[in-house]
C-alpha atoms as a printed R data frame, in Angstrom:
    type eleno elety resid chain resno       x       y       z
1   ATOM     1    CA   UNK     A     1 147.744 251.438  68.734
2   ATOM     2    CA   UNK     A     2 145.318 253.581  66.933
3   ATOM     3    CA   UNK     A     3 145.215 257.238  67.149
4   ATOM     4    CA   UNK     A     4 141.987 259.042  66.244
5   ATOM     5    CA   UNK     A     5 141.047 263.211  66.737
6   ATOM     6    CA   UNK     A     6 137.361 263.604  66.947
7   ATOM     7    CA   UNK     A     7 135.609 267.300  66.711
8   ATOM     8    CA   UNK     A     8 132.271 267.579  68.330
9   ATOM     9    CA   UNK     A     9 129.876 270.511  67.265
10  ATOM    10    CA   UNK     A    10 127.506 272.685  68.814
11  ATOM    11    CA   UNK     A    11 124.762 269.964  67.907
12  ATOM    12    CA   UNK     A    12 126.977 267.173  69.768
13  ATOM    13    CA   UNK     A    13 127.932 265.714  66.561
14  ATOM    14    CA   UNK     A    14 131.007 264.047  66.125
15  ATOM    15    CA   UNK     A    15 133.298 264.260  62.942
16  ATOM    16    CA   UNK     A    16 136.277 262.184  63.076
17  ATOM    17    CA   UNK     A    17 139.534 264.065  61.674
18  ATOM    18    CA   UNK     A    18 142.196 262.100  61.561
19  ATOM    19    CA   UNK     A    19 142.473 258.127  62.366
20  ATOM    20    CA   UNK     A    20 145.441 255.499  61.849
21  ATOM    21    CA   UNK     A    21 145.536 253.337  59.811
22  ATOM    22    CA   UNK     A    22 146.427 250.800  62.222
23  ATOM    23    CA   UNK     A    23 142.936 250.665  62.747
24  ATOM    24    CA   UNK     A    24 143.058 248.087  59.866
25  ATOM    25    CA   UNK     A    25 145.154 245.702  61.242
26  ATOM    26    CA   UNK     A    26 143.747 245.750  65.053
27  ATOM    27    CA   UNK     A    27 139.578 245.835  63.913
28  ATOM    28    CA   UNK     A    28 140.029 244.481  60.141
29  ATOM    29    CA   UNK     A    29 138.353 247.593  58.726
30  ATOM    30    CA   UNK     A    30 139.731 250.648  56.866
31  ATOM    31    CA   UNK     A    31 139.197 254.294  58.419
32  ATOM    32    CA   UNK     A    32 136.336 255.189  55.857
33  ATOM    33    CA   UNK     A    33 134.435 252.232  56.695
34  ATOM    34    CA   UNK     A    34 134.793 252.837  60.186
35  ATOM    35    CA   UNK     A    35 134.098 256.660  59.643
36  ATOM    36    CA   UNK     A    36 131.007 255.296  57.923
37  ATOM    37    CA   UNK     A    37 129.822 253.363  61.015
38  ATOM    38    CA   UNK     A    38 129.863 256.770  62.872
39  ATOM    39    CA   UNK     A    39 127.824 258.254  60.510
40  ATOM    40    CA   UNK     A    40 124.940 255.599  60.119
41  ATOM    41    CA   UNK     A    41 125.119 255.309  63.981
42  ATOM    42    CA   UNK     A    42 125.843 251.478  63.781
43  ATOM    43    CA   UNK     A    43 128.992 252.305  65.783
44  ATOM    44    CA   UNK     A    44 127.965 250.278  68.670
45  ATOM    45    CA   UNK     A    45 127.628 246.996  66.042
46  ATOM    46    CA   UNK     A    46 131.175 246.968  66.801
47  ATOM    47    CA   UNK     A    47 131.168 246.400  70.423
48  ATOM    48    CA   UNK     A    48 130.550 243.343  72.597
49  ATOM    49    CA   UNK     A    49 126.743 243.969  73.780
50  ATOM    50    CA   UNK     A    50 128.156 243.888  77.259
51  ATOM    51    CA   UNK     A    51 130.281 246.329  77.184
52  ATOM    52    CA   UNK     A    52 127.801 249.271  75.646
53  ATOM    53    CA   UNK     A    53 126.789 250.498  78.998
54  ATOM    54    CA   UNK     A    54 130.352 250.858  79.955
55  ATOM    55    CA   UNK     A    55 130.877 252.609  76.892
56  ATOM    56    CA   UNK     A    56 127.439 254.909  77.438
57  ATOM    57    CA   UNK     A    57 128.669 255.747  81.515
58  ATOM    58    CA   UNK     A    58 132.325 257.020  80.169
59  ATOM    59    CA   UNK     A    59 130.692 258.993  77.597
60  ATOM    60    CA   UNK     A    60 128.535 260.754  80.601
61  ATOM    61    CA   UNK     A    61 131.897 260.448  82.734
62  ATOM    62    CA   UNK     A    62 133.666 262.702  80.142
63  ATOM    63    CA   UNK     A    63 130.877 264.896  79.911
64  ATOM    64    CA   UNK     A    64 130.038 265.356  83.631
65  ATOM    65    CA   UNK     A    65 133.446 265.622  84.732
66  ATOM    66    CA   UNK     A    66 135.403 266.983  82.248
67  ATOM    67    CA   UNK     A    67 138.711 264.886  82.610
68  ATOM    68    CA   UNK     A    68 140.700 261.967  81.015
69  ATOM    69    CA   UNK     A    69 138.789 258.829  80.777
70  ATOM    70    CA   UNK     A    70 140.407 254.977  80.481
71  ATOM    71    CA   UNK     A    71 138.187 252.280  79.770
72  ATOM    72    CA   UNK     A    72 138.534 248.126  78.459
73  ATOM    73    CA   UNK     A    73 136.098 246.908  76.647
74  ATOM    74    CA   UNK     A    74 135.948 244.274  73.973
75  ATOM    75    CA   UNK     A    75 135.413 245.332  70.000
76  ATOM    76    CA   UNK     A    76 134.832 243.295  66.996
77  ATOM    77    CA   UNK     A    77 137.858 242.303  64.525
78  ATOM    78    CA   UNK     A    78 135.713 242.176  61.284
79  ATOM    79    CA   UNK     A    79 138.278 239.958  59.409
80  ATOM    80    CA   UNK     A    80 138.664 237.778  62.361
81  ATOM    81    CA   UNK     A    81 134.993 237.497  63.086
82  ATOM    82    CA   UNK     A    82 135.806 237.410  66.653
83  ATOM    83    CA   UNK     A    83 136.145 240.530  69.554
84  ATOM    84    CA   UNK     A    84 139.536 242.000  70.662
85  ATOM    85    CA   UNK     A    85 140.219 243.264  74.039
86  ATOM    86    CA   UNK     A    86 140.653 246.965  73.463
87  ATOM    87    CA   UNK     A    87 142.280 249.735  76.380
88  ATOM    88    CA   UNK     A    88 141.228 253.676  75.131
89  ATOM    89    CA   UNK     A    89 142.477 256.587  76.681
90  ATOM    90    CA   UNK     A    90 140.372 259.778  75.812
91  ATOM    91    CA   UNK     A    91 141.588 262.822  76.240
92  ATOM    92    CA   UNK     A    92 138.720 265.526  76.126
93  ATOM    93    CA   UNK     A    93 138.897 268.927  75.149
94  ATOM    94    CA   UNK     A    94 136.761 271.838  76.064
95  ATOM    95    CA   UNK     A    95 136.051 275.818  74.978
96  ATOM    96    CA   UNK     A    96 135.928 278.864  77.442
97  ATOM    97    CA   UNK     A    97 132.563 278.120  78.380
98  ATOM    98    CA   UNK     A    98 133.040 274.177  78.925
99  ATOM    99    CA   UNK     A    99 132.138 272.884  75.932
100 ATOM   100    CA   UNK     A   100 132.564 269.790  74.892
101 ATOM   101    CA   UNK     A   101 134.880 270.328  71.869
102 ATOM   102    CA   UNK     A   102 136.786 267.029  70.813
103 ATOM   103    CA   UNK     A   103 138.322 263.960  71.898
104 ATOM   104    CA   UNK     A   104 141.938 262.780  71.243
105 ATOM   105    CA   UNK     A   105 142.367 259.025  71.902
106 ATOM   106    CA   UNK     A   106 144.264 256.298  72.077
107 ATOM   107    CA   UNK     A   107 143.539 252.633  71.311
108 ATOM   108    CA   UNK     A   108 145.690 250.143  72.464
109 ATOM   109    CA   UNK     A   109 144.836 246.056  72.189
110 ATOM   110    CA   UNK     A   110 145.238 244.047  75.023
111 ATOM   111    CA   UNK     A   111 144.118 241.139  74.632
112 ATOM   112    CA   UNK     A   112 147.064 239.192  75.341
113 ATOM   113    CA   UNK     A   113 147.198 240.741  78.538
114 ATOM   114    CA   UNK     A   114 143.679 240.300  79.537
115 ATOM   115    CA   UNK     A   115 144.493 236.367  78.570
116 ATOM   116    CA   UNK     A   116 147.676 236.406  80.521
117 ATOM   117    CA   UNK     A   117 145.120 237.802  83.426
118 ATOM   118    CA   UNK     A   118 143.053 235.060  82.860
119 ATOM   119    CA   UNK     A   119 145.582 232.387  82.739
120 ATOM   120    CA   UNK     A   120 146.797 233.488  86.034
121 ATOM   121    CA   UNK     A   121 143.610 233.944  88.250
122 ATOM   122    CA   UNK     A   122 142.911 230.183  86.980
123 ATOM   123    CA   UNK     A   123 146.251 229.272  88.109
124 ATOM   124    CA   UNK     A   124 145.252 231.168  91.128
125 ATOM   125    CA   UNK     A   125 142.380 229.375  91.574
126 ATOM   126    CA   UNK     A   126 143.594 226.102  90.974
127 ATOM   127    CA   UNK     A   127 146.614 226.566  93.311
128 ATOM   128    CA   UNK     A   128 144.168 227.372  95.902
129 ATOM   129    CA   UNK     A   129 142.171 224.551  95.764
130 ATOM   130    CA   UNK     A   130 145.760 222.239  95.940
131 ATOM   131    CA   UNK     A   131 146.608 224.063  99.189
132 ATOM   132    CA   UNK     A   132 143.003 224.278 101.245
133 ATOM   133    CA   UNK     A   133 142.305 220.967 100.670
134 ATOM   134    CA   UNK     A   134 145.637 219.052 100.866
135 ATOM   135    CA   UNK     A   135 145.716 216.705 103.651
136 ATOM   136    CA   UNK     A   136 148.996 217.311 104.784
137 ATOM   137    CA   UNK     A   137 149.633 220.580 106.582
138 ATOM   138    CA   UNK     A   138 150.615 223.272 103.677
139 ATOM   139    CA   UNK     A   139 152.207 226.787 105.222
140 ATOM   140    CA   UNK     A   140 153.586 229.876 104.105
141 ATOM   141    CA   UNK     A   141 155.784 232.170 106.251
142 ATOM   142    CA   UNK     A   142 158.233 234.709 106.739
143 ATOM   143    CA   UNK     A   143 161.981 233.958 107.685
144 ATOM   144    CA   UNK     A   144 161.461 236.081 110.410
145 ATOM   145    CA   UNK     A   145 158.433 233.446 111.832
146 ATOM   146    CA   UNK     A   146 155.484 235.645 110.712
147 ATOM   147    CA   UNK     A   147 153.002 233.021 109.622
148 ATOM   148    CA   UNK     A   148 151.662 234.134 105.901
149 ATOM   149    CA   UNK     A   149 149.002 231.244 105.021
150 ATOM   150    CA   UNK     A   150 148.116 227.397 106.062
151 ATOM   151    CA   UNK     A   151 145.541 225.426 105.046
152 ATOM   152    CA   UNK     A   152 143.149 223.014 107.757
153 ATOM   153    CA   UNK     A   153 145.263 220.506 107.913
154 ATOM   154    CA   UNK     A   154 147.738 222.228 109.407
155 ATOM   155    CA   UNK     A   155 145.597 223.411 111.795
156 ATOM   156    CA   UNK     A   156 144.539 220.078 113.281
157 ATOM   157    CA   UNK     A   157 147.470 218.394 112.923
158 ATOM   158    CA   UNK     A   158 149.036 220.680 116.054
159 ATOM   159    CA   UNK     A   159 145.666 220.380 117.952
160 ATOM   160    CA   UNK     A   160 144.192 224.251 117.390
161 ATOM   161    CA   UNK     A   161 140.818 224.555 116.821
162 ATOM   162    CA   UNK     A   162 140.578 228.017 114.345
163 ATOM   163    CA   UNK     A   163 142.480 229.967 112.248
164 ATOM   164    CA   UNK     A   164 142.238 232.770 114.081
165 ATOM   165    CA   UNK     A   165 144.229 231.132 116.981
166 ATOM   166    CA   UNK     A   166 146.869 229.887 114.949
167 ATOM   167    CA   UNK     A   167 147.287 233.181 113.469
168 ATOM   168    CA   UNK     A   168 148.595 234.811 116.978
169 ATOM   169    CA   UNK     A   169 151.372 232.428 117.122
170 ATOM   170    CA   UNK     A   170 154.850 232.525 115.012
171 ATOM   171    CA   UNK     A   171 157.101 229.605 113.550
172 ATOM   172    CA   UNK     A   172 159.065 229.988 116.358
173 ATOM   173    CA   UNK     A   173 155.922 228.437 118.400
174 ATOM   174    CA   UNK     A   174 156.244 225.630 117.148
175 ATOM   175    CA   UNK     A   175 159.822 224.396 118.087
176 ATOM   176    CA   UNK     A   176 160.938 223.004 121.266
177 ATOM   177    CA   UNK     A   177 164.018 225.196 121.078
178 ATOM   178    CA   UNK     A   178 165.183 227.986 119.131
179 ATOM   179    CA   UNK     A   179 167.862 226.062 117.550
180 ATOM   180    CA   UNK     A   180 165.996 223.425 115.932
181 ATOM   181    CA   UNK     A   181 164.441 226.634 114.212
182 ATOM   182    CA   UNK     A   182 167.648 228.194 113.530
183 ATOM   183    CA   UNK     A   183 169.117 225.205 111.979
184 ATOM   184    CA   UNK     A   184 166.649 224.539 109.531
185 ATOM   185    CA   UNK     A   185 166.263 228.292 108.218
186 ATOM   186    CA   UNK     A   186 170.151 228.113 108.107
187 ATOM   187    CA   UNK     A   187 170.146 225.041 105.688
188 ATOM   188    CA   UNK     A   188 166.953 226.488 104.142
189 ATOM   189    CA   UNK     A   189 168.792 229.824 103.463
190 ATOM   190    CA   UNK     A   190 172.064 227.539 102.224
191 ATOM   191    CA   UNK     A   191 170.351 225.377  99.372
192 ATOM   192    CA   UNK     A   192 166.900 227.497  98.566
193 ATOM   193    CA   UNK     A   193 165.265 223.918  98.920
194 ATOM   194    CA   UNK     A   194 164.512 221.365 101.598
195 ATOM   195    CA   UNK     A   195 163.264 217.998 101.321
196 ATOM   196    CA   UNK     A   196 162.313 215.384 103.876
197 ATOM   197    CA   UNK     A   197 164.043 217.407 106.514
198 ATOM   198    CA   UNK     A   198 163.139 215.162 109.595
199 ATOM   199    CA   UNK     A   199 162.127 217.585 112.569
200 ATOM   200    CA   UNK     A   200 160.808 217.461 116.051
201 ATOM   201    CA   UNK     A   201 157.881 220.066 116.316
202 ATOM   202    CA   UNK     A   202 154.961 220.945 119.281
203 ATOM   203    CA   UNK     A   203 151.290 220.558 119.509
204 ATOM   204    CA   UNK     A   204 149.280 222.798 121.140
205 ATOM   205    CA   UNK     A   205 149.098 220.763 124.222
206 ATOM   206    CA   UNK     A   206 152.986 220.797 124.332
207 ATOM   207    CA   UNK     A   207 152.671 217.071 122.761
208 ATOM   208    CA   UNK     A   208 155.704 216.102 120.093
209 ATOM   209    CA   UNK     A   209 155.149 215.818 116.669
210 ATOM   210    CA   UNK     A   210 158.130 214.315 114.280
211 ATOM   211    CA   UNK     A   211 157.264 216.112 110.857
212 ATOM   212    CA   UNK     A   212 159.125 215.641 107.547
213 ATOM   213    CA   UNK     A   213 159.458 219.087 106.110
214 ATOM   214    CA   UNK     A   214 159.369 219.578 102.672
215 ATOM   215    CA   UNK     A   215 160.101 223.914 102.113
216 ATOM   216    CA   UNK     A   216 161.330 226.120  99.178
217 ATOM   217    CA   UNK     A   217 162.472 229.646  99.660
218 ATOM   218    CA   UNK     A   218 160.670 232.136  97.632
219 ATOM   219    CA   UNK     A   219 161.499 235.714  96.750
220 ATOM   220    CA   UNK     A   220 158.934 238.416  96.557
């Protein structure tokens, strides 16, 4: 992470006192050329042109609230030639009279976790699409009965018409007896895994449906 200590005058501007040197590893630029960025005002060269305003509102956050301010924004490695995802904690400091005095901050890359983020919510995504549009019924619920998720399919396939129906019902609604339920949490709860587990299940209109289950037992 870099650390930096900024002082801020009575004309607002800013004089950096004391910066890492890590800041030449994580942006590819030593502390007096990034102390001469501040000066010339080509500071915001540095950031990702979308991320500026961001940048501009936490500056006015700091300044109209007076309290800690965390922001991510993406900054330019110059010996990479390519941005960085950045997290900065500011800590602002102000006189008697609530003046803005100087910042102490903290600079922290993340962009492995923003990638990790990314890599998930596309997982996410693509996991969704598997289950909504799988034509065999898909379901998710609680050992206890409590229906979680299930996609269409599922839904037609016992004869409801909406989700919102199926959603006042439990597993337990499903079985001709609570045994047949019992039996297969039992063996669900004994080997974490079931597959092809031949069962005899009801339709809405009390109709029988032989299903081949195919359930794993997740832990949240």
């Amino acid at each position: 992470s870099i650390v930096y200590y900024v002082f801020i005058d009575v004309e607002k501007q800013k004089h950096i006192r004391y910066i890492s040197p890590q800041i030449r590893k994580m942006l590819g630029i030593t502390v007096d050329e990034f102390i001469t960025y501040m000066k010339s005002g080509k500071i915001l060269d540095l950031y990702h042109k979308d991320d500026i305003k961001l940048i501009q509102k936490t500056a006015f956050n700091i300044s109209e609230y007076k309290e800690k301010q965390i922001q991510n924004y993406r900054i330019m490695n110059q010996l990479k030639g390519e941005y960085i995802w950045v997290e900065e904690k500011i800590y602002p400091k102000f006189d008697e009279e609530g003046r803005h005095i100087a910042n102490f901050g903290i600079i922290t890359d993340i962009s492995e976790r923003i990638a990790n983020e990314h890599r998930l919510k596309a997982s996410e995504k693509k996991y969704k699409q598997l289950f909504d549009k799988n034509m065999a019924g898909v379901f998710q619920t609680e050992l206890n009965g409590k229906l979680i998720n299930f996609n269409e399919a599922f839904i037609k396939i016992f004869g409801y018409t909406s989700r919102e129906e199926v959603m006042q019902l439990t597993a337990d609604d499903f079985y001709f007896s609570y045994d047949d339920r019992n039996n297969y949490i039992n063996h669900l709860n004994e080997t974490g895994s079931i597959t092809n587990y031949l069962v005899k299940l009801k339709k809405k209109d009390g109709d029988i449906i032989w299903a081949n289950l195919n359930s794993n037992l997740v832990n949240y």
